[in-house]
Phi, psi and omega in degrees: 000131193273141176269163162258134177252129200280136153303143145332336199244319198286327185300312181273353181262312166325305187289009188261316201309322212266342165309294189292331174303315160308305176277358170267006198262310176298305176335287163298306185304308180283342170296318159278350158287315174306321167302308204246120185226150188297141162268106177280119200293316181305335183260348137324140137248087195299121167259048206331107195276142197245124169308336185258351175259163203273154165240146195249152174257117171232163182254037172253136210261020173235341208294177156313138130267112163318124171227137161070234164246001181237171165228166182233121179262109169293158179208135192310163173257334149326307193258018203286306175329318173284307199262046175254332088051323235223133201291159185272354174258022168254128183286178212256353188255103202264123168296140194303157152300138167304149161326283176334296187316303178306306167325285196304293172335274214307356198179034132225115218246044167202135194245140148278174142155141194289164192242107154283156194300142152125306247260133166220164190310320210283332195295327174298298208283340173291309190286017180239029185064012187288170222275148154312312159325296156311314171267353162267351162307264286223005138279319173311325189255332167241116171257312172358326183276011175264015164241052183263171204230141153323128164118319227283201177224154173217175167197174185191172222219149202197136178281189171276012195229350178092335180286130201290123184261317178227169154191135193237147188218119189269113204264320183194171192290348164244030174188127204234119188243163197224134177238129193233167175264139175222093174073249199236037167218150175267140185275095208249122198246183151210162170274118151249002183290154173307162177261180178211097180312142122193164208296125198214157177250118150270098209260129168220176126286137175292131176239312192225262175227150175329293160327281185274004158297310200306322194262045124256026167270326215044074179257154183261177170305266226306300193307315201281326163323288177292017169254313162286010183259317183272041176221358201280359169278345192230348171226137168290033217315336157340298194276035195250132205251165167296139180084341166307158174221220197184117185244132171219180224235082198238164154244112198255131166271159150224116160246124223056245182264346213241141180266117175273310193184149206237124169221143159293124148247342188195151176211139157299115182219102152294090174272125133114258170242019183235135172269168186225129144233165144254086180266155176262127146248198220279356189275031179073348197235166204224141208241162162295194186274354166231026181103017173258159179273144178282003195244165175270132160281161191240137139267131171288358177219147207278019181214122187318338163243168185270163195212167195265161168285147187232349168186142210246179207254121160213125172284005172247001157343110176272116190291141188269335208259286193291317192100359193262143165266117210219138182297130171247106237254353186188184210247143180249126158326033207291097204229138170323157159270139177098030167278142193273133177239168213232143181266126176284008175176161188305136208191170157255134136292144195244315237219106144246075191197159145346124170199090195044221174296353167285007170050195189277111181269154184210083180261151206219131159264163169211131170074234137227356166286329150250128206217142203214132192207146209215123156234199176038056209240153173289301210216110184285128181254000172253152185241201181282141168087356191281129169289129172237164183228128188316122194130306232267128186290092166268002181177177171222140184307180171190202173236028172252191214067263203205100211180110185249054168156154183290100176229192181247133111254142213248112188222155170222130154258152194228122171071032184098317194291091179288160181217143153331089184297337172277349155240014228253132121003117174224137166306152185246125192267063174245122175290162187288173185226182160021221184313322185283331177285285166000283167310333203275297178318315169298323193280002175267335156315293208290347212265304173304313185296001230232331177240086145252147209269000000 
C-alpha cells in the first residue's frame, strides 16, 4: 500500500487557517464594541423627518432641532421622567368655552341637571367645578346618594368661590330629599308633599345676548340649557340681534316657593322675519312644527374608507412613547401619509394650527354639545372660523408632533366630556312618521296658539 505523503506548505496553511479565523473574530468584537453604544430611548423623542422641510441646528446641545412643523426634543436623563409624562395627543392650545358657556359660568350659581346614562354625583359636580372637599363630605356621609336613576333631576347652589351651599335630588314627585350646608357639614331634610304642576308662557326680547335676557325673563340656567341644545342646529344664538324675541312654553312643579322640575314644551325664537320653533313630543324629543328633526346626524368614522384601528379610546393607555399610564382620550387610524381627512358633521372650526405633540391639529365644534378634533395631520386645508359641512375634506393624515407613526387620531367630546367616538350615542337625523306625527301635529296646534307675540 503506498503511503501518502503530506506536503510541507499544505501542512503550514493548515496550521495558519484557525489563527487568522480567531483574530478576524476579535477584530469585529473590538470594532463593534467601540462603535456601538445603546440608545437610550428616554433621551429621544420620535420625530418624522419630512425630506422637503428645512432643519434648523442650533448650538446649544439641548435646545429643539427644528424640523418642518416639528421638533426633536433633547432631554436631560434627569428630568426625563417629568417631562415624558405627558400623552401624546394632548395639543399645547385648549379649546375656547363657547360665549354661552362663559355667560352662563359667570354668572350663574345654581344648576339643574337629568341624570344620564353613565352619569355618577361625584363625576356631574367635578365637571361643574364644585369645590372637591364638598363633594367628598356629601358622597361620603350620604352613600344613598350612589343611587341616583336616569331621568331623575338633582340641582345645587354654589357660592362665588365654587363651594357647594344646597343640593337637591328629586327621587320622585313626592320626595325630595335636600342638603344644605352647616357650618363645615352638610344637613339632609326631605319634601314629601305633592308638587303642584303648571304651565306657564314666558315671554323676552333680545337686549344684549340670549342668555342673559332669558334669565332676566326668568328662566333658569338649566331651561335655558335646554333650549339652546334643541335649537343648536338651526340657530346660531350668537348671531341673534337686538329686538328679536323669544316665547317659551314651561311646566313647572313647585313645591312651595321652590322649583322641583322643569320640562319644556315649547319653546318660539324670532330672529328678523323667520321663526324657530321647538316643540316636545311624547317620544322625549324634540322636532319643528311639522315634524322634522331638529338634530344633525354625525358619520362615524373621519375617512371615506373604513381603516384598522392601530389603538382604541382606553383612558388607561400604557403610552407607547413615555412608557406611563396617560388617558388615550380617542381612537387612532392607521392610515397612509396624505389620506384625505373628512369632518363628520356640519360645524365652526374653532382650532387649525400647529399645536405641540398634537401636531398639526383640527377642532371643529358642532352645534353646542359637540366637538371633534383630528391631529397628527401632513396638511391643514380649513382655516378658525370656516363653516364646514359633513363630508367636506379638512386635511391630509401625516406624523407630526409626538408620534411613532403615520395615523389619524380622532376624538369627540360630548357636553365638554371625551367619549368613544365608535360607541358614543350620536344623534340621529329622523323626523316622526305615520300615527306618531299625527299625534305630534295636533299637540302642535294647541302649543303654537300658546306662542304668540
Amino acid at each position: 500500500m503506498a503511503q501518502q505523503i503530506k506536503s510541507p506548505n499544505v501542512e503550514k496553511n493548515n496550521f495558519k487557517n484557525p489563527y487568522f479565523s480567531v483574530l478576524g473574530v476579535l477584530v469585529i468584537v473590538i470594532l463593534f464594541t467601540i462603535l456601538w453604544r445603546p440608545l437610550n430611548l428616554e433621551r429621544t423623542v420620535y420625530v418624522p423627518l419630512n425630506p422637503q422641510a428645512e432643519t434648523t441646528v442650533t448650538d446649544n446641545p439641548r435646545s429643539p432641532v427644528v424640523v418642518g412643523d416639528g421638533q426633536i426634543e433633547m432631554v436631560d436623563s434627569k428630568s426625563a421622567s417629568k417631562q415624558l409624562t405627558e400623552s401624546s395627543d394632548i395639543p399645547e392650545d385648549e379649546i375656547a368655552k363657547d360665549e354661552l358657556d362663559d355667560i352662563i359660568d359667570d354668572k350663574d350659581n345654581t344648576v339643574q341637571y337629568t341624570i344620564s346614562r353613565g352619569d355618577t354625583l361625584h363625576d356631574i359636580l367635578i365637571r361643574y367645578n364644585v369645590n372637591k372637599n364638598d363633594i367628598y363630605q356629601l358622597t361620603t356621609k350620604f352613600k344613598q346618594l350612589a343611587n341616583l336613576r336616569i331621568g331623575q333631576q338633582i340641582s345645587w347652589t354654589t357660592d362665588d368661590a365654587h363651594n357647594l351651599q344646597t343640593f337637591s335630588w328629586t327621587i320622585s314627585s313626592n320626595n325630595i330629599r335636600i342638603y344644605e350646608k352647616s357650618g363645615d357639614k352638610f344637613v339632609e331634610s326631605s319634601e314629601t308633599a305633592d308638587g303642584v304642576p303648571q304651565d306657564i308662557v314666558i315671554k323676552g326680547e333680545i337686549k344684549s345676548n340670549f342668555v342673559a335676557d332669558a334669565r332676566k325673563s326668568g328662566l333658569t340656567s338649566s331651561e335655558i340649557g335646554i333650549i339652546t341644545r334643541a335649537l343648536q342646529w338651526r340657530l346660531d344664538f350668537r348671531r341673534l340681534q337686538i329686538g328679536d324675541k323669544f316665547l317659551v312654553l314651561l311646566s313647572r312643579e313647585m313645591h312651595g316657593k321652590r322649583l322641583s322640575n322643569s320640562q319644556l314644551l315649547g319653546v318660539r325664537i324670532k330672529n328678523g322675519s323667520k321663526d324657530y320653533y321647538a316643540i316636545l313630543a311624547d317620544d322625549g324629543k324634540y322636532y319643528d312644527v311639522n315634524g322634522a328633526s331638529l338634530a344633525q346626524s354625525f358619520v362615524r368614522y373621519p375617512l371615506s374608507k373604513r381603516a384598522r384601528v392601530s389603538s382604541g379610546f382606553n383612558p388607561r393607555r400604557l403610552h407607547p412613547i413615555t412608557g406611563q399610564v396617560t388617558p388615550h382620550n380617542g381612537v387612532d387610524f392607521a392610515v397612509s401619509r396624505g389620506t384625505p381627512v373628512l369632518s363628520v358633521g356640519n360645524g365652526e372650526v374653532v382650532i387649525a394650527k400647529y399645536s405641540g405633540s398634537a401636531g398639526n391639529y383640527i377642532a371643529i365644534r358642532h352645534g353646542r354639545q359637540y366637538m371633534t378634533t383630528y391631529m397628527h395631520l401632513d396638511k391643514i386645508l380649513v382655516k378658525p372660523g370656516q363653516q364646514v359641512k359633513q363630508g367636506d375634506k379638512i386635511a391630509l393624515s401625516g406624523n407630526t408632533g409626538r408620534s411613532t407613526g403615520p395615523h389619524l387620531h380622532f376624538e369627540l367630546h360630548i357636553n365638554n366630556k371625551p367619549v368613544n367616538p365608535l360607541t358614543a350615542s350620536l344623534p340621529i337625523s329622523e323626523g316622526l312618521t305615520g300615527k306618531s306625527k299625527n299625534a305630534f301635529i295636533a299637540k302642535v296646534k294647541n302649543i303654537k296658539s300658546q306662542l304668540s307675540f
